[in-house]
VOGU-3710 file (C-alpha; in Angstrom, 3 decimals, decimal comma):
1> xxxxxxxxxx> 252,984/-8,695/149,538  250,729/-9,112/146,601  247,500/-10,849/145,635  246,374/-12,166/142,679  243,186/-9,613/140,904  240,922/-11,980/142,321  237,861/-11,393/141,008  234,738/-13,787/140,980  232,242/-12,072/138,643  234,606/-13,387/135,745
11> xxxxxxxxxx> 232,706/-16,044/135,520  229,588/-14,802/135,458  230,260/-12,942/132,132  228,029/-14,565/130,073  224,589/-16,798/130,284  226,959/-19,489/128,578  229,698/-19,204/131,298  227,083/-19,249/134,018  225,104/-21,915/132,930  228,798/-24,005/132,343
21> xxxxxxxxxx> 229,377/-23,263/136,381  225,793/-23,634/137,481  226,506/-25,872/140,439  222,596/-26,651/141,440  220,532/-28,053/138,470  217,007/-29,463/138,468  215,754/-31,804/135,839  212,572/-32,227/134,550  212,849/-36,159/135,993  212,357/-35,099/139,918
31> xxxxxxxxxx> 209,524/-32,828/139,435  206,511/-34,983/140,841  202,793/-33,126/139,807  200,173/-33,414/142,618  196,689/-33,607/140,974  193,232/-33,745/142,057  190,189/-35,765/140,897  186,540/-34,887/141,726  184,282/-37,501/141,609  181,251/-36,853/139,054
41> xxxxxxxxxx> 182,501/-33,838/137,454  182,392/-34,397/133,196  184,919/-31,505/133,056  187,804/-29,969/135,008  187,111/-27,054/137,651  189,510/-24,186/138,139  190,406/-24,215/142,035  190,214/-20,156/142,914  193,052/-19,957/145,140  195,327/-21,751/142,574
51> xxxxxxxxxx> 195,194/-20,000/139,580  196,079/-22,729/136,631  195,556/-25,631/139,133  192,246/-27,745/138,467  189,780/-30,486/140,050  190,038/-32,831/137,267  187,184/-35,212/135,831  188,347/-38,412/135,277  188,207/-37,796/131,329  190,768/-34,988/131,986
61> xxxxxxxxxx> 192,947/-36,209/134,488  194,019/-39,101/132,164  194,503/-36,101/129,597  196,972/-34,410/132,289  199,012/-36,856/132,947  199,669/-38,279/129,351  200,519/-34,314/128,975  202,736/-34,992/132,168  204,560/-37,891/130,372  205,326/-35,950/127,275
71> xxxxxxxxxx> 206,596/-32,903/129,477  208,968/-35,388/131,104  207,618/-35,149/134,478  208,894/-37,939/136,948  205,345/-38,339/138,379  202,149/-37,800/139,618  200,601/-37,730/142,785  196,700/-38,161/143,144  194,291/-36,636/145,329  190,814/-37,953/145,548
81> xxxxxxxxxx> 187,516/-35,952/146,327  183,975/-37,282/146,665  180,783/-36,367/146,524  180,125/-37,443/149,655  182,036/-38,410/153,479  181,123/-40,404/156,022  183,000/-40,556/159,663  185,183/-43,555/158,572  186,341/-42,075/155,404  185,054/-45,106/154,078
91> xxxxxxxxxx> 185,478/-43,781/150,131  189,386/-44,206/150,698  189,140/-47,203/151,428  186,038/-48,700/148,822  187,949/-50,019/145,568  185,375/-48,043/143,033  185,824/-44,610/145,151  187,055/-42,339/143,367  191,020/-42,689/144,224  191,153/-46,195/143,945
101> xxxxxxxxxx> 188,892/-45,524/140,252  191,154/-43,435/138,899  194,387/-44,556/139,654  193,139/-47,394/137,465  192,483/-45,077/134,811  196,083/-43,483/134,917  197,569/-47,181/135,136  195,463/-48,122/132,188  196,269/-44,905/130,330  200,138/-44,623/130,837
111> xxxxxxxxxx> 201,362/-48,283/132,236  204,793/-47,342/133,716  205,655/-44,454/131,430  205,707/-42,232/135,299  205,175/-42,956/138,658  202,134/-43,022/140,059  201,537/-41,963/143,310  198,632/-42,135/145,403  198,161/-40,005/148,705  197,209/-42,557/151,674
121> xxxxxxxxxx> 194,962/-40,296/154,345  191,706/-40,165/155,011  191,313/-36,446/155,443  189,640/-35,858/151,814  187,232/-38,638/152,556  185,197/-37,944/156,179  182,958/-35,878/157,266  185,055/-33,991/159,789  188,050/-33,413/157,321  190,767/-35,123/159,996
131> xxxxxxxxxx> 193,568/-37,225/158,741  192,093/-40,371/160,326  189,220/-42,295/163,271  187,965/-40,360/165,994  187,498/-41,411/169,497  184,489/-40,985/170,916  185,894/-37,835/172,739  186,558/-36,435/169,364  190,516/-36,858/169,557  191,983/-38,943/166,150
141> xxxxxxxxxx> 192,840/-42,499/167,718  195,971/-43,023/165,918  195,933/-47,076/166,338  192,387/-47,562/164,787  193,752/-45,366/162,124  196,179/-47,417/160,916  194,266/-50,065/160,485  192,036/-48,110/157,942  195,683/-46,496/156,305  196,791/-50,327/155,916
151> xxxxxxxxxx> 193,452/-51,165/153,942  193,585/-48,127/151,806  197,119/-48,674/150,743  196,660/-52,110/149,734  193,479/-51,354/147,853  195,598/-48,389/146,030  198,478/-50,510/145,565  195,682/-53,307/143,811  194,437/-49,822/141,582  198,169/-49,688/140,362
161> xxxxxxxxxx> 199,722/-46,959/142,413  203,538/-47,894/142,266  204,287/-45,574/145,131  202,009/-45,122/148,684  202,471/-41,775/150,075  200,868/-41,863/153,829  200,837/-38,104/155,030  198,680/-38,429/158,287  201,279/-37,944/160,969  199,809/-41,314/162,539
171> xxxxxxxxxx> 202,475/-43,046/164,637  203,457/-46,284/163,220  202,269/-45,733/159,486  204,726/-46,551/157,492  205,413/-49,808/159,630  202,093/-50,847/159,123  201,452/-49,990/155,858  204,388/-52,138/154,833  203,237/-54,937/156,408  199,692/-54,977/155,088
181> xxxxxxxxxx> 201,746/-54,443/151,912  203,787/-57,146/152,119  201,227/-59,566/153,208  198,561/-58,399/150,073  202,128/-59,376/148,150  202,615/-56,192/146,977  206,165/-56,123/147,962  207,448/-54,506/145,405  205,414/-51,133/146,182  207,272/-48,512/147,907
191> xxxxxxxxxx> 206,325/-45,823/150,368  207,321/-42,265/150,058  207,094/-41,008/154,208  205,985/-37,891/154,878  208,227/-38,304/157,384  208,172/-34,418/158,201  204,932/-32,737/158,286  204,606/-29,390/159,578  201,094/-28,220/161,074  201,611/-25,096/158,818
201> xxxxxxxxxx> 200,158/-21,817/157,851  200,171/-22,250/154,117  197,673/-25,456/153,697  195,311/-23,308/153,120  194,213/-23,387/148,948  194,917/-27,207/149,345  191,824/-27,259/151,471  189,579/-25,648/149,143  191,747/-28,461/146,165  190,488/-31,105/148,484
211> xxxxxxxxxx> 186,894/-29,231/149,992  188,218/-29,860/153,668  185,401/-30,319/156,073  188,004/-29,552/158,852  186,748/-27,662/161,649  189,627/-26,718/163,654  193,424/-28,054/163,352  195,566/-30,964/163,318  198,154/-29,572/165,428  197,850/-33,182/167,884
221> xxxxxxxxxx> 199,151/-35,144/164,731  200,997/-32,556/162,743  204,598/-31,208/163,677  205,255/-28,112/165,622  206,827/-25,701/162,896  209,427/-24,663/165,732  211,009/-28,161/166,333  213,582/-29,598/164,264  215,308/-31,998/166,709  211,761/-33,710/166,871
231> xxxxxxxxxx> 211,887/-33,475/163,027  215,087/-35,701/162,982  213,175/-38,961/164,996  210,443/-38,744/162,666  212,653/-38,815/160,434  214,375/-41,911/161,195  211,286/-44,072/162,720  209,726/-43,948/159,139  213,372/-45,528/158,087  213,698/-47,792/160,488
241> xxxxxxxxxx> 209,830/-48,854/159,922  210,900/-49,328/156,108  209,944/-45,860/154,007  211,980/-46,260/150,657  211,944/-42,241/150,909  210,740/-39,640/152,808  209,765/-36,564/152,415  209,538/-32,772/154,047  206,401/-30,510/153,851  205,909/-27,758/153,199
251> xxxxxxxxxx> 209,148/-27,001/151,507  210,616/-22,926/151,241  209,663/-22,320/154,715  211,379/-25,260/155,854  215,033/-25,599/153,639  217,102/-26,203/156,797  215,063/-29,353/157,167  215,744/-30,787/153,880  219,723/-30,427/154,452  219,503/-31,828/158,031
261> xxxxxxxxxx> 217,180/-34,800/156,474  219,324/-34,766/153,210  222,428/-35,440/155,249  221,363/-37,896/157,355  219,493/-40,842/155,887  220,671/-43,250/152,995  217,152/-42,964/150,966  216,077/-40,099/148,498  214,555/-37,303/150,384  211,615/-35,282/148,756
271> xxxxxxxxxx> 210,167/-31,939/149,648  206,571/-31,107/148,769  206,300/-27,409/147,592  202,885/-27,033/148,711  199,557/-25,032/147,786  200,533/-21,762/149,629  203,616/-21,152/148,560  202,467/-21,719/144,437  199,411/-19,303/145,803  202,236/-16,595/146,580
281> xxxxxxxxxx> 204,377/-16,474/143,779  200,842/-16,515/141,219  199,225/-13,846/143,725  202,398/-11,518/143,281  203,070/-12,310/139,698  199,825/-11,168/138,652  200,174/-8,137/140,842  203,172/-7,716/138,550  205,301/-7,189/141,404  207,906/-10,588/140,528
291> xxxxxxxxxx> 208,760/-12,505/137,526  206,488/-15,120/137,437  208,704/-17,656/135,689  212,307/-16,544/137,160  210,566/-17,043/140,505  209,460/-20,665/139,546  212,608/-21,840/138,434  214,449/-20,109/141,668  212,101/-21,573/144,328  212,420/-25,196/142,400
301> xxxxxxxxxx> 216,155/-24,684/142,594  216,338/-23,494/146,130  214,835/-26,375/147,253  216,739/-29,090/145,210  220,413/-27,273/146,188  219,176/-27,361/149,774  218,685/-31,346/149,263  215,590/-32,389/148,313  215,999/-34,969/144,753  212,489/-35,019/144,597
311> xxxxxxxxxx> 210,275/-31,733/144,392  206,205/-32,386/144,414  205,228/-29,075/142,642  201,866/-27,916/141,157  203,831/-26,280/138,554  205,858/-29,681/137,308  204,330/-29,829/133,817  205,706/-25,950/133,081  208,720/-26,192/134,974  209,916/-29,092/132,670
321> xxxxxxx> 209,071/-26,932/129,612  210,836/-23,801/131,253  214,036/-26,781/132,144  214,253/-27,739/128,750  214,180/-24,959/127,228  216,822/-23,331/129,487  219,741/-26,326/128,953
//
C-alpha cells in the first residue's frame, strides 16, 4: 500500500503560515498587572528580587495604571503596604489605609476604563505577616478571620474595587464575603477565588513586594503542592459559595491544575503567574542564558493553552506591547 508524503512541517514554512495556524493565542485583554503601593513613599522603589517591578507611591501608581489602560491591559490588581502592622491587620480594614486610599485614586483616575482589583488578606497588614487572626495558641482562627475578610471587602468594594480577590485559604471566604457584599448592597461586585492556592516554593520576591513579617509558613491554610484531588473541592466550594471566577496559583508549576479546573467549572478560570517564576526568567535572561522576551510570550502562552482566560502577570504592560506588535 501507499501513504500520502505526509509531512507536518509544511505548515510551518513561514512566520505568516505559522501565525495563520497558531492554535493558542493570548490577547492583551486577559493579562491582569498585580501592583504594589507603599504607603508614604513620594516616589516608586525598585523591589531587588524583581528587576523592573516597583513599590509604587501613590503619585506613580495612578501613572502605571493609566500606562496599563493605554497598553490594553484587562486589569490591575493592588497590593497594599504600610508603614506600620498591628496583630489585627487593622490597616486592611481602616477606609484611609493605604489599599482602601488608593484604590480610590485608581477609581478616580481611570473610572471603568480596566478592572480594578483589590487583594482581600490581611497578610500585608499584621505584625506577624499571616493571612488572617491568631488564636491565642498562635494558630490562624479561620472563623474570626472571616469576619475581618468580610469588613475589608466591603470597605474595598466602597473604595471602588470592581473585583474582590480573597487569597487567604480561610474556609468559607468567598461565602462570606458575598454576603457582607450583598448586604453593604454591593451586589454587583464580583469575587475572583483563589480557589487553588499552593503553599509554594516560589513566594518568595513577593514577600520582600509586600515586606512580609512572616516568621515561619502557612502550610495549615495553604494547599499541599502534591494534592490535586483536594485541589478539585476547593475548587468547587468557592462555586458553590458564589466566586464569579476562580483562580490557580502559582501558575507554570501547576498547568495540570488549570486544565482539570478549566474543564470542570462553568466560570472563567485565572492563573496567577507569580513573583518566582518572573524572578527566573529575569535572573536567566540577564545571565544571557534565554531569550528574555521569547520566554515571556511562551510562559504567557503555556498557561492560557493549558486553560487559564485570565493570566495575573507582573509583566502585563510589556506583554501587551510584545502581543501587539506580534499580530
Amino acid at each position: 500500500m501507499s501513504f500520502p508524503d505526509i509531512r507536518p512541517r509544511r505548515l510551518r514554512t513561514t512566520p505568516a503560515l505559522r501565525r495563520l495556524v497558531e492554535e493558542t493565542r493570548v490577547a492583551p485583554a486577559q493579562l491582569i498587572l498585580p501592583m504594589f503601593v507603599k504607603e508614604g513613599l513620594t516616589a516608586p522603589r525598585p523591589i531587588s528580587s524583581m528587576p523592573g517591578v516597583v513599590q509604587h507611591s501613590r503619585d506613580s501608581l495612578r501613572k502605571a495604571v493609566v500606562e496599563a489602560v493605554q497598553a490594553g491591559v484587562g486589569g490591575v490588581m493592588l497590593f497594599g503596604v504600610p508603614e506600620t502592622r498591628d496583630e489585627t491587620g487593622s490597616g486592611g480594614l481602616d477606609p484611609d489605609g493605604i489599599l482602601n486610599v488608593a484604590l480610590r485614586d485608581v477609581r478616580a483616575e481611570v473610572g471603568d476604563a480596566t478592572v480594578i482589583m483589590s487583594d482581600v488578606c490581611l497578610d500585608e497588614f499584621t505584625s506577624h505577616g499571616h493571612c488572617g487572626l491568631l488564636a491565642p495558641d498562635g494558630t490562624v482562627d479561620n472563623d474570626a478571620t472571616l469576619e475581618a475578610y468580610a469588613r475589608m471587602a466591603v470597605a474595598q468594594a466602597d473604595a471602588g474595587a470592581h473585583v474582590l480577590g480573597p487569597s487567604g485559604m480561610m474556609d468559607g471566604q468567598v461565602g462570606a464575603i458575598r454576603a457582607a457584599l450583598d448586604a453593604a448592597g454591593h451586589t454587583d461586585r464580583s469575587i475572583l477565588a483563589y480557589a487553588v492556592k499552593y503553599a509554594s516554593s516560589f513566594y518568595g520576591p513577593f514577600r520582600e513586594a509586600v515586606e512580609s513579617a512572616l516568621d515561619g509558613d502557612r502550610r495549615t491554610y495553604q494547599q499541599n503542592p502534591a494534592n490535586l484531588r483536594e485541589s478539585m473541592r476547593e475548587v468547587a466550594l468557592d462555586v458553590a459559595e458564589g466566586a464569579d471566577m476562580v483562580m490557580v496559583k502559582p501558575a507554570l508549576p501547576y498547568l495540570d491544575v488549570i486544565t482539570r479546573v478549566a474543564g470542570t467549572v462553568d466560570v472563567p478560570v485565572a492563573a496567577y503567574q507569580i513573583s518566582g517564576e518572573y524572578a527566573m526568567v529575569e535572573a536567566a535572561a540577564a545571565n544571557g542564558w534565554i531569550n528574555r522576551e521569547a520566554a515571556i510570550l511562551e510562559t504567557l502562552t503555556s498557561i492560557h493553552r493549558a486553560g487559564a482566560q485570565l493570566i495575573l502577570t507582573y509583566w502585563a504592560v510589556e506583554a501587551a506591547t510584545l502581543l501587539r506588535a506580534r499580530y
